[in-house]
PAFI-115397 format. One record per atom (N, C-alpha, C): residue number from 1; atom name; x negated, y, z. Coordinates in steps of 0.2 Angstrom, whole numbers, m for minus. Layout:
BEGIN
  num  atome      x      y      z
  NUM     CA      X      Y      Z
...
***
This chain:
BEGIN
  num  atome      x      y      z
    1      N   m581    665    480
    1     CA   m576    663    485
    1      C   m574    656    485
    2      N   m574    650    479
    2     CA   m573    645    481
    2      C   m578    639    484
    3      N   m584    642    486
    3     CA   m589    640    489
    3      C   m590    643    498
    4      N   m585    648    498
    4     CA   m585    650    504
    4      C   m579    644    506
    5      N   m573    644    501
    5     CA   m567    641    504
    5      C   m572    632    507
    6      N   m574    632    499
    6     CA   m576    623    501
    6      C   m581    623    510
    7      N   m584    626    509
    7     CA   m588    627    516
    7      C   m584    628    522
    8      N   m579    631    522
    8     CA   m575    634    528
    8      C   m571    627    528
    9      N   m571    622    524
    9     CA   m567    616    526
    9      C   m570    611    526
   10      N   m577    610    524
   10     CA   m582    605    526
   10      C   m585    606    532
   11      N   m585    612    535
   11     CA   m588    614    542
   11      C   m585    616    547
   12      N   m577    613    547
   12     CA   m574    615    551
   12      C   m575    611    557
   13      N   m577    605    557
   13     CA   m579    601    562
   13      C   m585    601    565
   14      N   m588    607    563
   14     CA   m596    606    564
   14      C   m597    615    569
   15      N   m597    615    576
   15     CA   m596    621    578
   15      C   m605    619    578
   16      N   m607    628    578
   16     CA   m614    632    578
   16      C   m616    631    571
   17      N   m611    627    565
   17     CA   m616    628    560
   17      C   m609    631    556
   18      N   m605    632    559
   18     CA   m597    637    554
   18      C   m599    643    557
   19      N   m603    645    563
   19     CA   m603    651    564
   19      C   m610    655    559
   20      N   m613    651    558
   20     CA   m617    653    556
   20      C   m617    656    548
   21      N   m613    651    545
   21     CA   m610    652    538
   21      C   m605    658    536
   22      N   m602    663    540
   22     CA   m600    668    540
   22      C   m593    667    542
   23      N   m590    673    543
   23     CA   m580    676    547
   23      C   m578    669    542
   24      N   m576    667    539
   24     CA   m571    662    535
   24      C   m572    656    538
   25      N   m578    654    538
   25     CA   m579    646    541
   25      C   m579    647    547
   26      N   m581    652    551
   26     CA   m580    652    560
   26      C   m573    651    561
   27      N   m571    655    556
   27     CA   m560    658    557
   27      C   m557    651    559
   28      N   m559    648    550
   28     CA   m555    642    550
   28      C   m557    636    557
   29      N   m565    638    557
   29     CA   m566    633    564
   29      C   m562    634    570
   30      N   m561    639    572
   30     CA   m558    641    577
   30      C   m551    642    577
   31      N   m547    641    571
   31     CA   m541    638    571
   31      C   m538    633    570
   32      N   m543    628    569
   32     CA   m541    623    569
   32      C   m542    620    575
   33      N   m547    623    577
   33     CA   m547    621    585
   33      C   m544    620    588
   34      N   m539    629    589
   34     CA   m533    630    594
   34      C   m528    627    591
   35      N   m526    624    583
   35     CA   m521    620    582
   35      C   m520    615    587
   36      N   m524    611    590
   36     CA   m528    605    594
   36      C   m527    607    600
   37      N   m526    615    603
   37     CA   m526    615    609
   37      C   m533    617    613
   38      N   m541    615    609
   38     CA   m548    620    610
   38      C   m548    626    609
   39      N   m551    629    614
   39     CA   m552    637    615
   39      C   m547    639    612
   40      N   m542    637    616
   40     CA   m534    641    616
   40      C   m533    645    622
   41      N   m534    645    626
   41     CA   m535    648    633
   41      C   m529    655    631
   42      N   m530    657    626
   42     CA   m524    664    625
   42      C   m517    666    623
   43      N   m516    658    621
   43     CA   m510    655    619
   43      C   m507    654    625
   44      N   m503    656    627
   44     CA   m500    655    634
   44      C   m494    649    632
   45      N   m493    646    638
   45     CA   m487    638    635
   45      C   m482    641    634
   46      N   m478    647    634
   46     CA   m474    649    632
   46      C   m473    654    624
   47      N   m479    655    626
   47     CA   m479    657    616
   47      C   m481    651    612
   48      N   m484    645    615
   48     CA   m486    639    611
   48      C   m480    635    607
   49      N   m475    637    615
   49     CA   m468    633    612
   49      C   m464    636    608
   50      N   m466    644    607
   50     CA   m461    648    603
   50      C   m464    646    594
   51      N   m470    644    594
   51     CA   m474    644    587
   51      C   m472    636    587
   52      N   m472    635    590
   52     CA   m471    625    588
   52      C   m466    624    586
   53      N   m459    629    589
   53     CA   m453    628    588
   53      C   m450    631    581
   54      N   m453    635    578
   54     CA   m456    639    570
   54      C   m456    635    567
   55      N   m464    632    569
   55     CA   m466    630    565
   55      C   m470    621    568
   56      N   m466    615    568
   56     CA   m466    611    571
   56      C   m471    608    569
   57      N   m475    601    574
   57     CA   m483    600    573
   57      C   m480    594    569
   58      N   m476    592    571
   58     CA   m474    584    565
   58      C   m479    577    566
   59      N   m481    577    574
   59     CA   m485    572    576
   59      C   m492    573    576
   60      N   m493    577    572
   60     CA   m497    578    569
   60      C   m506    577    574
   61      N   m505    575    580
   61     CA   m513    574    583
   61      C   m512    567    582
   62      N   m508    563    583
   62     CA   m507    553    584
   62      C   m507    554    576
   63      N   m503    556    570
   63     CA   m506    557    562
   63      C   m511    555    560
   64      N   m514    563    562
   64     CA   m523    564    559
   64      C   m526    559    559
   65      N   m525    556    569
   65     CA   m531    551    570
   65      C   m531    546    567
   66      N   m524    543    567
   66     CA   m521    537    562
   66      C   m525    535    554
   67      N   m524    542    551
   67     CA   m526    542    545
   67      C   m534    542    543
   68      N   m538    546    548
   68     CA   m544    547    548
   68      C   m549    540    550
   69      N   m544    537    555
   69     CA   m547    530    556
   69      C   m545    526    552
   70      N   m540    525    549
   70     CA   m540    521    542
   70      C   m543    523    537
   71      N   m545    528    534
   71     CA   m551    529    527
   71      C   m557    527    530
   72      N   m558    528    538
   72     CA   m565    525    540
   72      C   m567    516    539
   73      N   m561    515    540
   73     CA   m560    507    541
   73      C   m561    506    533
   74      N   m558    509    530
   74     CA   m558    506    521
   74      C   m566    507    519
   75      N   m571    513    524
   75     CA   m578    514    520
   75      C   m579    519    524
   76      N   m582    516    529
   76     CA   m586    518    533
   76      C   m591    522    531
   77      N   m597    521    526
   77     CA   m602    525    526
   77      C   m600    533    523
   78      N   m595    532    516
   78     CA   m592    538    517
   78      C   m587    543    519
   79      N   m583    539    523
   79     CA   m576    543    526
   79      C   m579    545    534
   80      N   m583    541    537
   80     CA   m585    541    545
   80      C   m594    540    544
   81      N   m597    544    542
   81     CA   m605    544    542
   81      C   m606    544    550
   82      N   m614    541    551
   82     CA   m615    544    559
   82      C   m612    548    561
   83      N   m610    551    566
   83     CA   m611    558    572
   83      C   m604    562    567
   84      N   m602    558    563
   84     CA   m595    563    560
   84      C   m588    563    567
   85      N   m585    567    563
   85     CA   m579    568    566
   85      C   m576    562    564
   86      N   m576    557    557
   86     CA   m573    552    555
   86      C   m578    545    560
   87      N   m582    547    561
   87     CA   m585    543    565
   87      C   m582    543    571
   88      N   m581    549    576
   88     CA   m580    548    581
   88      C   m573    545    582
   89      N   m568    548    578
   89     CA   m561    543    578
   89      C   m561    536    577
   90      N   m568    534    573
   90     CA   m567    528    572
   90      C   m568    524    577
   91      N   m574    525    581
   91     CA   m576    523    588
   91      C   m573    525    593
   92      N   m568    531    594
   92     CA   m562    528    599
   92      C   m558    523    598
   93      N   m556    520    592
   93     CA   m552    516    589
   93      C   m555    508    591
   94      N   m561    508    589
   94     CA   m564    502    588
   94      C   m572    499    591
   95      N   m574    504    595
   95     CA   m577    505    600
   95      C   m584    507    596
   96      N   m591    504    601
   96     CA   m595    509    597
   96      C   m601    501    595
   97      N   m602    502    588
   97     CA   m605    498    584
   97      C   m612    497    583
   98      N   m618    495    586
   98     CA   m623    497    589
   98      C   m628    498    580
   99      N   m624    492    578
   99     CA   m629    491    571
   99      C   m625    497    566
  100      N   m621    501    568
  100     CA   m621    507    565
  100      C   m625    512    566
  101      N   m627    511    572
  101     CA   m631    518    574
  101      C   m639    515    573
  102      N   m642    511    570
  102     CA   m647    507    568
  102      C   m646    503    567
  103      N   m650    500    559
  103     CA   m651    493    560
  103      C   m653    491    561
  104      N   m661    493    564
  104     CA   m663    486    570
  104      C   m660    486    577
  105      N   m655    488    579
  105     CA   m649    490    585
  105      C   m654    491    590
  106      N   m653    488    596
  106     CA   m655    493    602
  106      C   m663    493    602
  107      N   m666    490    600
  107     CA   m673    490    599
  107      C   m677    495    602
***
Protein backbone atom coordinates (compact mmCIF):
# COMPACT_ATOMS: atom_id res chain seq x y z
CA UNK A 1 0.00 0.00 0.00
CA UNK A 2 2.64 2.56 0.78
CA UNK A 3 3.99 2.26 -2.69
CA UNK A 4 0.69 2.48 -4.22
CA UNK A 5 0.27 5.77 -1.87
CA UNK A 6 3.87 7.24 -2.85
CA UNK A 7 2.95 6.70 -6.67
CA UNK A 8 -0.49 8.07 -6.53
CA UNK A 9 1.42 11.38 -5.48
CA UNK A 10 4.23 11.30 -7.60
CA UNK A 11 1.96 10.81 -10.60
CA UNK A 12 -0.46 13.00 -10.04
CA UNK A 13 0.79 15.37 -12.45
CA UNK A 14 1.64 12.89 -14.97
CA UNK A 15 -1.96 12.07 -16.97
CA UNK A 16 -1.60 8.57 -19.19
CA UNK A 17 0.88 7.28 -16.77
CA UNK A 18 -1.57 7.65 -13.31
CA UNK A 19 -3.80 5.75 -15.39
CA UNK A 20 -1.92 3.30 -16.16
CA UNK A 21 -0.60 2.61 -12.44
CA UNK A 22 -4.04 1.49 -11.18
CA UNK A 23 -7.78 3.19 -9.44
CA UNK A 24 -5.48 5.03 -6.63
CA UNK A 25 -3.21 7.07 -8.84
CA UNK A 26 -5.94 7.68 -11.67
CA UNK A 27 -8.34 8.83 -8.44
CA UNK A 28 -5.80 10.99 -6.91
CA UNK A 29 -5.14 12.27 -10.53
CA UNK A 30 -8.35 13.20 -11.34
CA UNK A 31 -8.95 14.94 -8.01
CA UNK A 32 -6.74 16.91 -7.95
CA UNK A 33 -7.50 17.94 -11.22
CA UNK A 34 -11.00 18.91 -10.48
CA UNK A 35 -9.53 20.64 -7.22
CA UNK A 36 -8.09 23.20 -10.12
CA UNK A 37 -11.24 23.27 -11.95
CA UNK A 38 -9.80 20.26 -14.96
CA UNK A 39 -12.43 17.70 -16.08
CA UNK A 40 -14.87 19.20 -13.67
CA UNK A 41 -17.37 19.66 -16.12
CA UNK A 42 -20.02 17.78 -13.38
CA UNK A 43 -19.46 20.04 -10.63
CA UNK A 44 -21.99 22.58 -11.45
CA UNK A 45 -20.97 26.37 -10.13
CA UNK A 46 -23.50 25.99 -7.58
CA UNK A 47 -22.44 22.78 -5.93
CA UNK A 48 -18.78 24.19 -6.37
CA UNK A 49 -19.77 27.27 -4.24
CA UNK A 50 -21.57 25.05 -1.63
CA UNK A 51 -18.10 22.63 -1.28
CA UNK A 52 -15.93 25.83 -1.17
CA UNK A 53 -18.12 27.35 1.34
CA UNK A 54 -17.44 23.89 3.75
CA UNK A 55 -14.57 23.68 2.82
CA UNK A 56 -12.62 26.98 1.68
CA UNK A 57 -9.56 26.83 -0.94
CA UNK A 58 -7.53 29.36 1.13
CA UNK A 59 -5.77 30.86 -2.05
CA UNK A 60 -4.66 28.10 -2.60
CA UNK A 61 -4.25 28.21 -6.85
CA UNK A 62 -1.89 31.92 -6.45
CA UNK A 63 -0.27 29.69 -3.10
CA UNK A 64 0.80 26.42 -4.87
CA UNK A 65 2.32 28.46 -7.70
CA UNK A 66 4.02 30.82 -5.46
CA UNK A 67 5.61 28.03 -3.62
CA UNK A 68 6.36 25.77 -6.35
CA UNK A 69 8.11 28.40 -8.13
CA UNK A 70 10.18 29.29 -5.38
CA UNK A 71 11.68 25.58 -4.40
CA UNK A 72 12.33 25.77 -8.27
CA UNK A 73 14.28 29.06 -8.05
CA UNK A 74 16.27 27.59 -4.84
CA UNK A 75 17.21 24.24 -7.32
CA UNK A 76 16.09 24.01 -10.32
CA UNK A 77 17.47 20.49 -11.38
CA UNK A 78 15.63 18.95 -8.49
CA UNK A 79 12.51 20.81 -7.62
CA UNK A 80 11.59 21.77 -11.55
CA UNK A 81 13.41 18.99 -13.85
CA UNK A 82 12.63 19.41 -17.67
CA UNK A 83 8.85 18.97 -18.90
CA UNK A 84 7.98 18.95 -14.83
CA UNK A 85 5.04 20.47 -13.58
CA UNK A 86 7.76 22.50 -11.32
CA UNK A 87 9.27 23.32 -14.55
CA UNK A 88 6.17 24.53 -16.09
CA UNK A 89 5.47 26.92 -13.10
CA UNK A 90 8.78 28.07 -13.27
CA UNK A 91 8.66 29.20 -16.95
CA UNK A 92 5.36 30.88 -16.48
CA UNK A 93 7.06 32.80 -13.75
CA UNK A 94 10.35 33.44 -15.51
CA UNK A 95 9.95 32.72 -18.98
CA UNK A 96 11.57 29.83 -20.92
CA UNK A 97 15.43 29.29 -20.73
CA UNK A 98 16.78 27.94 -23.71
CA UNK A 99 20.16 26.51 -22.07
CA UNK A 100 17.74 24.45 -19.86
CA UNK A 101 16.30 22.73 -22.44
CA UNK A 102 19.98 21.90 -23.84
CA UNK A 103 23.09 22.83 -23.30
CA UNK A 104 24.17 23.45 -26.52
CA UNK A 105 20.71 25.73 -26.92
CA UNK A 106 19.09 26.14 -30.18
CA UNK A 107 21.68 24.39 -32.22
Amino acid sequence: MRDTVRDAIALHTSPGIAQRRGTVCDLVRLGTGADFGYESDYVSDEEAAVINEAFPRLDINTAIGQLITEQARRNRAVKAPHLSAGDYFYRSVHGFDMSFVSRWGAV
